[in-house]
C-alpha positions, 0 to 999 in steps of 0.5 A: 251712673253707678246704681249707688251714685244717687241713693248713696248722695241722697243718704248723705244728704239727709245725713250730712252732719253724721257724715261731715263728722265721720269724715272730718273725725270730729264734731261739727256746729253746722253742715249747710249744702253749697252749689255743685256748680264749679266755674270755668267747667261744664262738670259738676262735683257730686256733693259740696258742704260748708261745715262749722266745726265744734271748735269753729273751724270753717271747712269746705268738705267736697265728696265725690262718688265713683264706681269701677271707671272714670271718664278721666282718672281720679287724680286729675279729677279731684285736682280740677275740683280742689283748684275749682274749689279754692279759686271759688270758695277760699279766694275771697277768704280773709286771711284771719278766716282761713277756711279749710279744704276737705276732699274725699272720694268714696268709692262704690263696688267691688275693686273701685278705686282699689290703687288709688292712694289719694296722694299726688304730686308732679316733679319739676326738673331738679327733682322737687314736688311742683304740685302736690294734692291729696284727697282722702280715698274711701271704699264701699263694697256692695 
């Protein structure tokens, strides 16, 4: 575990409105942790939020930390997490209650994360996008 994983998730944490809105660009009603534990996988996400926006927009706001290595690299991680997460949380949405979907991976020391775009997409074989996912990539240096 990177020596900022847990005192970068307990400030958030204990910041979780600060955070959402700095994250989100925006104000926000509420902020309400959700369980970490996605379906259909041992793994966990690092930090999963419901927030109410200030105009009340639902968003499911998901931040994952990393340092410099990842078991399994980060695109295929973050797509895991955000099918995981929709199957989960917005498959039993109402149409008129769309909930939004807000991914972020923030990165800790010196060159973490440092190619990583935070856009993706697989190519079928007429040359068209068949997946696309995307993420928003942060970076911290300590």
């Amino acid at each position: 575990m990177p020596p900022l994983d847990a005192p970068l998730k307990m400030l958030i944490l204990a910041f979780s409105r600060a955070f959402a809105e700095w994250l989100l660009g925006g104000a926000v009603q509420q902020v309400r942790p959700l369980n970490v534990e996605l379906p259909a996988s041992a793994s966990r996400s690092d930090l999963l939020f419901e927030v109410i926006q200030a105009t009340g927009q639902r968003v499911l706001l998901h931040i994952e930390q990393q340092g410099r290595r990842s078991h399994e690299p980060m695109p295929w991680r973050m797509l895991d997490y955000m099918s995981r997460l929709a199957r989960r949380e917005l498959g039993n949405s109402v149409p008129d209650e769309q909930i939004r979907l807000h991914n972020v991976v923030i990165y800790t020391g010196a060159g973490a994360g440092v190619n990583d775009e935070g856009a993706y997409e697989v190519v079928g074989i007429d040359g068209l996008p068949r997946l696309k996912w995307q993420y928003e990539p942060l970076r911290i240096q300590n």
